[in-house]
C-alpha positions in Angstrom: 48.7 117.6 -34.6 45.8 115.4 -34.5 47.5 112.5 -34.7 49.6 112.5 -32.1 46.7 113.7 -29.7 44.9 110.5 -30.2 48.0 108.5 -30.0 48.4 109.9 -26.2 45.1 109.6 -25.4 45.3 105.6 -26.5 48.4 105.5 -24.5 46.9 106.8 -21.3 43.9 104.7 -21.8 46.3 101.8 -21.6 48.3 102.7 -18.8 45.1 103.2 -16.8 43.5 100.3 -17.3 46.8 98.6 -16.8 47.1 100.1 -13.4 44.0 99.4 -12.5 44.6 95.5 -13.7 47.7 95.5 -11.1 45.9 97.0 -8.6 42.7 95.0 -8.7 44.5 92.2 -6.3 45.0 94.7 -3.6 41.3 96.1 -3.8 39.6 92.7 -4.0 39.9 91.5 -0.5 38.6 94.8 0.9 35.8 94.8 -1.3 34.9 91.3 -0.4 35.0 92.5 3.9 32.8 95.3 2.6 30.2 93.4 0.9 30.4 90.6 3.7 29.5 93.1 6.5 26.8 94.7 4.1 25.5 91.8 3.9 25.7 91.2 0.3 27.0 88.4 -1.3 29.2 88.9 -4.7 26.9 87.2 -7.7 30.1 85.1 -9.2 33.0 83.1 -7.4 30.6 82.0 -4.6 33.5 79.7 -3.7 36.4 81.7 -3.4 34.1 84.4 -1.6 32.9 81.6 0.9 36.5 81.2 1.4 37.4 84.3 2.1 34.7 84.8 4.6 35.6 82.4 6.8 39.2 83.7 6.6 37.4 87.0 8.0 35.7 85.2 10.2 38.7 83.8 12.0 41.0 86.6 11.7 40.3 88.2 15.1 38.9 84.8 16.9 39.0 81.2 17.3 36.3 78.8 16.2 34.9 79.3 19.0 33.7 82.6 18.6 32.1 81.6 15.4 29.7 79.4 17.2 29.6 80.3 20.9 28.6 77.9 24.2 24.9 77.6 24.1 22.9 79.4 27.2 22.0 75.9 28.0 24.8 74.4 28.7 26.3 76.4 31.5 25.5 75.5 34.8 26.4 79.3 36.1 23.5 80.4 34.0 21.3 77.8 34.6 21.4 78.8 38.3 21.2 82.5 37.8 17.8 81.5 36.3 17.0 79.4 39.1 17.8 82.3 41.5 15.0 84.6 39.7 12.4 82.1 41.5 11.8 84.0 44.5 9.5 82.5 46.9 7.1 86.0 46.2 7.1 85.4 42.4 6.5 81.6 42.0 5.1 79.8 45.4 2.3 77.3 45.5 3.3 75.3 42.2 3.6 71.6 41.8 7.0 69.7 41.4 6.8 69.6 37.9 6.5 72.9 37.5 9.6 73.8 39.9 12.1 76.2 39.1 14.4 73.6 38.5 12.2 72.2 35.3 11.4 76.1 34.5 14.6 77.3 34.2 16.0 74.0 32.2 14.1 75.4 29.5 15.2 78.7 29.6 12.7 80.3 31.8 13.3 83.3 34.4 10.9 84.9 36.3 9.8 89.0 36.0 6.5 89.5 38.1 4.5 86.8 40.1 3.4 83.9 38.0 4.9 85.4 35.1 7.9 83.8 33.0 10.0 85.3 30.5 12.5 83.3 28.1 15.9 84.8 28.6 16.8 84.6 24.4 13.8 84.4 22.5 12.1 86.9 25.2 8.5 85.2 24.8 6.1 86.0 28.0 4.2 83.0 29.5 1.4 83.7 32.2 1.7 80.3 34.6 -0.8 81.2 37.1 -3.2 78.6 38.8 -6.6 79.5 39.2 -8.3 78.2 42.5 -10.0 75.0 41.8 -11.8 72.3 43.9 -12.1 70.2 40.8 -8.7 68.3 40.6 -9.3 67.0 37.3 -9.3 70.8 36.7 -6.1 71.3 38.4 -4.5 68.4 37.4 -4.8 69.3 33.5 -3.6 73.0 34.0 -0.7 71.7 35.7 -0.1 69.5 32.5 -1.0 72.0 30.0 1.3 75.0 31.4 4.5 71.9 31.7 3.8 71.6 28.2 4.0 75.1 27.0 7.5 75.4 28.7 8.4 73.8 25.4 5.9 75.3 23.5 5.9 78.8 24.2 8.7 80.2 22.7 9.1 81.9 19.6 9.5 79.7 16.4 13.0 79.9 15.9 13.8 80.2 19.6 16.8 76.9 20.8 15.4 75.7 24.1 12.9 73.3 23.3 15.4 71.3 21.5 18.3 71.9 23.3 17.3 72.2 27.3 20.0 72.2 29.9 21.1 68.6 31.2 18.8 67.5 34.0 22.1 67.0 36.0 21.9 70.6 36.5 19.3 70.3 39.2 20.2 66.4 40.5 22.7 65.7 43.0 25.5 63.5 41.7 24.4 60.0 43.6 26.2 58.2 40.8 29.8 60.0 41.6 30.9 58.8 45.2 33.9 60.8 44.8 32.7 63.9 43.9 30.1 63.5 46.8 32.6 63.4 49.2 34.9 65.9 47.5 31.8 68.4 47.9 31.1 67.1 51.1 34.6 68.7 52.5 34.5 71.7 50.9 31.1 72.5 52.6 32.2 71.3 55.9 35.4 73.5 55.1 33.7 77.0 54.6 31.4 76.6 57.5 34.3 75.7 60.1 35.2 79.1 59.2 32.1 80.5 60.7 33.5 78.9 64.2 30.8 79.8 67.1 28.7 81.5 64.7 26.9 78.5 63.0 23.3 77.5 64.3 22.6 75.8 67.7 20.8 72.1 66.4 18.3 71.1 68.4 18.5 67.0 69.5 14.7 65.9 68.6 15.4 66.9 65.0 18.7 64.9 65.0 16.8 62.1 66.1 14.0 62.7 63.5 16.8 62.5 61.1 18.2 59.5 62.4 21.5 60.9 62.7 23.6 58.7 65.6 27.0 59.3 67.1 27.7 56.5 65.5 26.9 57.9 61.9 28.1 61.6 63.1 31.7 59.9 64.4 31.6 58.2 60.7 31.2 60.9 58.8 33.8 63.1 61.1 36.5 60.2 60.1 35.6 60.3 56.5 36.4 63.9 56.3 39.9 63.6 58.0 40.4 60.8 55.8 39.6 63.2 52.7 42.0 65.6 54.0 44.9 63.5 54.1 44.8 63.3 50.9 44.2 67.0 49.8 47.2 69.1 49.4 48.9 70.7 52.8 47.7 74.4 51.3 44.0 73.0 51.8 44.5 71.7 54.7 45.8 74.5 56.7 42.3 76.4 55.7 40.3 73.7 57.5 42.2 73.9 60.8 40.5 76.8 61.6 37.4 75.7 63.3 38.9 73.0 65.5 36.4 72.7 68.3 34.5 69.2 68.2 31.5 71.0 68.6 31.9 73.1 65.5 32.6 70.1 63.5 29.8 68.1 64.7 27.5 71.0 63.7 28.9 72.0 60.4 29.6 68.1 59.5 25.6 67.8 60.1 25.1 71.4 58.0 27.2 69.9 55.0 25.4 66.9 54.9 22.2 68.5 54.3 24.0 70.8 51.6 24.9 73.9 53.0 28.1 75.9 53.0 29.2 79.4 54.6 27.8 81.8 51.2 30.9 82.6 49.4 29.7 85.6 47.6 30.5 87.2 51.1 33.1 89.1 52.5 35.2 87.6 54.7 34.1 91.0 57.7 30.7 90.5 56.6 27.8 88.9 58.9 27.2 85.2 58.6 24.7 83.8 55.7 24.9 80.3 54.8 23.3 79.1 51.4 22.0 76.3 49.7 23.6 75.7 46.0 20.5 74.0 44.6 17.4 75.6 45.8 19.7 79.3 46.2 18.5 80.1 49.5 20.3 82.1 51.8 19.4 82.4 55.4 21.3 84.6 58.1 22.3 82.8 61.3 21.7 86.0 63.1 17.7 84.8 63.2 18.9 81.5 65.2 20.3 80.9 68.2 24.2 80.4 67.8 26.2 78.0 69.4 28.1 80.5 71.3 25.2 81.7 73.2 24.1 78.0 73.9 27.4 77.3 74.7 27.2 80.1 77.3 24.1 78.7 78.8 25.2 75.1 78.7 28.1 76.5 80.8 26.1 78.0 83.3 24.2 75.3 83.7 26.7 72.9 84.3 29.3 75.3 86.7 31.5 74.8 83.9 34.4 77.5 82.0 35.8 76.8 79.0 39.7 76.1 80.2 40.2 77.2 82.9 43.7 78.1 83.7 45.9 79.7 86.5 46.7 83.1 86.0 49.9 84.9 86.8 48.1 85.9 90.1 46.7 82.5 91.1 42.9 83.5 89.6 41.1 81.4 87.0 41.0 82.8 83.3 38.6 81.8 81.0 39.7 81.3 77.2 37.5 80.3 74.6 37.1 76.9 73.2 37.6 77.9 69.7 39.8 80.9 68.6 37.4 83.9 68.1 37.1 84.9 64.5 37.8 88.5 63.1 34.2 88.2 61.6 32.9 87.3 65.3 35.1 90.6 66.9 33.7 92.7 64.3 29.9 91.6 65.0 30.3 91.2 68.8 29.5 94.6 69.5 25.7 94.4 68.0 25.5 92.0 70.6 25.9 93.8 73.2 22.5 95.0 73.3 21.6 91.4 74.9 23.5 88.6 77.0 23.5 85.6 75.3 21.7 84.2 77.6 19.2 86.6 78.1 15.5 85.9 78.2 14.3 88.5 75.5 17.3 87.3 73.3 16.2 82.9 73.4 12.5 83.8 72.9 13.3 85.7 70.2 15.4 83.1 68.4 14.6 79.8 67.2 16.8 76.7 66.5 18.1 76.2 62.6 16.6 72.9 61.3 18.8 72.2 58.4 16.1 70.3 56.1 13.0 72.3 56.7 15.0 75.7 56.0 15.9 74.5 51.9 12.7 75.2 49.5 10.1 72.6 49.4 11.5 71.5 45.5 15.2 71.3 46.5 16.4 68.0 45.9 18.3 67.7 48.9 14.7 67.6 50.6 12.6 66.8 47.3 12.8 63.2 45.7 10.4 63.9 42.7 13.1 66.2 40.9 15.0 63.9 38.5 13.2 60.9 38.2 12.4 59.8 34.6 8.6 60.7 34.3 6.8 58.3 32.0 4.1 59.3 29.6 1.1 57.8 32.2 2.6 60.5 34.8 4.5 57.5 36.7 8.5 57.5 37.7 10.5 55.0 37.0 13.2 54.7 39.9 14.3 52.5 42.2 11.3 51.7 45.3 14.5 52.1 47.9 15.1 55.7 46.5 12.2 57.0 46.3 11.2 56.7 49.7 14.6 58.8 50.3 15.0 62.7 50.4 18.4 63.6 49.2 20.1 64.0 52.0 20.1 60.8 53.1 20.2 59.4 50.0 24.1 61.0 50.1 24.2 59.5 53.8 23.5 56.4 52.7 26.7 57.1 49.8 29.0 58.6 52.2 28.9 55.9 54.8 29.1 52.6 52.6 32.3 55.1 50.7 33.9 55.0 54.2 33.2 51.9 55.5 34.4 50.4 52.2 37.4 52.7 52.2 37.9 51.4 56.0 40.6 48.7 56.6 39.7 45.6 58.5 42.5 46.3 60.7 41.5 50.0 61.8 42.6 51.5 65.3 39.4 51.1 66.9 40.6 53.3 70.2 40.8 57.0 67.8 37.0 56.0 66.5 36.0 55.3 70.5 37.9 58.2 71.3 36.2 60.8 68.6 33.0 58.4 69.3 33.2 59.6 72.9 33.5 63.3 72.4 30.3 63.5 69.9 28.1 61.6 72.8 29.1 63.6 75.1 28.1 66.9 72.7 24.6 65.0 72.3 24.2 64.6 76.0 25.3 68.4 76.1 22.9 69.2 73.8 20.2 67.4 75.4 20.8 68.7 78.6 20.7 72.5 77.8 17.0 71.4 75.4 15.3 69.8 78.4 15.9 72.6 80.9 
């Protein structure tokens, strides 16, 4: 009986190991995902377990999602960064030290003076001490612009791979998407109709801003449209008083647009993309309120028509807004033209209201610095804030773009209009 007992047992021996020999295929791949997520790699067939790794790896993904976007390269980000420079946390600082330069190297802001890198999560103290020695001052600036690079942790990506300076540059080497931007500002605030900022003439002139340039700039933008699709246009036939294109034309050129992050009942903020300021126009006087006063001044309505009993009716010049129905009620409180109501409100300058470091004011942001501290750019530009730096771009693009043969009597004809809003404008200041 013996015998046949260890004859079974030898059988079953076989069959199991057999099974387990067929089934081994089946188990292997699972046991390889195990060790992989554990962490541990299998001692022989590094190959074939490399391979089967990066099978894994791109099972539920695409490449992509091996290697994800660096931080750095996203311009969203890099302006979320920018936006944690508030003017209470970081004021006072020279240009090479702007948030622009801080947050190119990964830097956001978490109390006053104090930085914080949003991967590696180093802390960097970047306060500057009161000195009359300007040697003094001069070499902290230098030493805290160098440990932007420095300070992170050892194995931290930023100082080797910092966002593009284009980030914080206006693009004066792309005419076209200048003037692409250029409409799409001018766009949003025409939807704020009566609502944008009174501009005050003397600042206009400081500017060096003529009809002549303001009537150029107006054509340019029709021109644009013309050849933007007929879904686009309809959006920007919304504000179609003169006066509301002068005002935003002069707004967009100086780079701001209606905030979008608004909604559309919402009270009227206009922003700055580059600097991230936002400013409420309910702090300046508004054209509709000048408008009122420039009317009164002058004896004059808006359009005066017959009504169906032989009385005058006075419309608006620009079709009122549901934003500007839904607001006029806190205005009640005061007549436009009330004294408490002009005292209390100032005129909107459009370059003194961005940050002292935005480059649509600030000319130092940009420029390649050498190693002596010197910039190597072009005499002509660096004598030029931004703004007019795009001026300058906008109206050699139209003039270029202008045929020899152009109908002068529609430029006299717009030209016309905008003098008379200057002399308007004028007017209603000097009183």
């Amino acid at each position: 009986m013996a015998a046949p007992s260890e004859g079974q047992a030898f059988a079953a021996g076989v069959e199991k190991n057999w099974g387990a020999v067929i089934r081994s295929p089946e188990g292997t791949p699972q046991k390889v995902r195990q060790l992989i997520d554990e962490g541990i790699a299998p001692e022989e067939g590094g190959a074939e377990a490399k391979d089967t790794s990066a099978t894994f790896q791109s099972v539920n993904g695409s490449p992509q999602a091996e290697q994800p976007p660096l931080e750095s390269t996203s311009k969203e980000a890099f302006f979320s960064r920018v936006e944690t420079f508030s003017s209470l946390k970081w004021a006072g600082k020279p240009s090479e030290l702007s948030p622009l330069v801080c947050a190119k190297y990964g830097w956001v802001t978490v109390e006053c003076d104090m930085l914080k890198c949003s991967s590696c999560q180093a802390f960097l103290c970047a306060s500057l001490q009161p000195a009359f020695d300007f040697d003094r001052y001069k070499d902290r600036c230098a030493e805290l612009k160098k440990a932007l690079c420095t300070a992170h942790e050892k194995f931290c990506f930023w100082p080797d791979s910092p966002s593009p300076d284009r980030f914080g540059m206006l693009p004066l080497d792309e005419p076209a998407v200048l003037v692409s931007e250029f409409l799409d500002r001018f766009q949003s605030l025409c939807h704020l109709d009566l609502q944008l900022p009174s501009l005050r003439p003397e600042d206009l002139k400081t500017m060096c801003l003529t009809e002549d340039k303001i009537s150029l700039l107006l054509h340019l933008l029709e021109d644009e449209l013309d050849h933007r699709t007929d879904e686009r246009k309809a959006v920007s036939k919304l504000g179609s008083d003169i006066q509301v294109h002068v005002t935003a034309c002069v707004l967009s050129l100086c780079g701001w647009a209606c905030s979008s992050s608004l909604e559309p009942m919402q009270l009227s903020l206009i922003s700055c993309s580059q600097c991230t300021r936002k400013v409420g126009l309910w702090g300046f006087q508004q054209m509709e309120s000048s408008m009122t006063e420039l009317d009164a001044s002058f004896g004059l309505t808006s359009s005066p028509i017959q009504g169906p009993e032989g009385r005058a009716e006075r419309f608006p010049l620009v079709p009122e807004s549901p934003r500007r129905m839904m607001t006029r009620s806190q205005d009640a409180t005061f007549s436009p033209g009330s004294e408490q109501d002009t005292s209390s409100r100032s005129f909107f300058d459009p370059t003194s209201q961005h940050r002292d470091w935005c480059p649509w004011v600030n000319v130092a942001f940009g420029q390649d610095t050498r190693e002596d501290g010197r910039t190597e750019t072009d005499a002509s530009a660096a004598a030029e804030p931004g703004w007019k730096a795009v001026l300058n771009i906008l109206l050699a693009h139209k003039q270029s773009s202008q045929p020899a043969d152009t109908d002068s009597m529609s430029l006299s004809e717009k030209s016309r209009k905008v003098f008379r809003i200057f002399r308007q404008w004028e007017s209603l200041c000097s009183s």
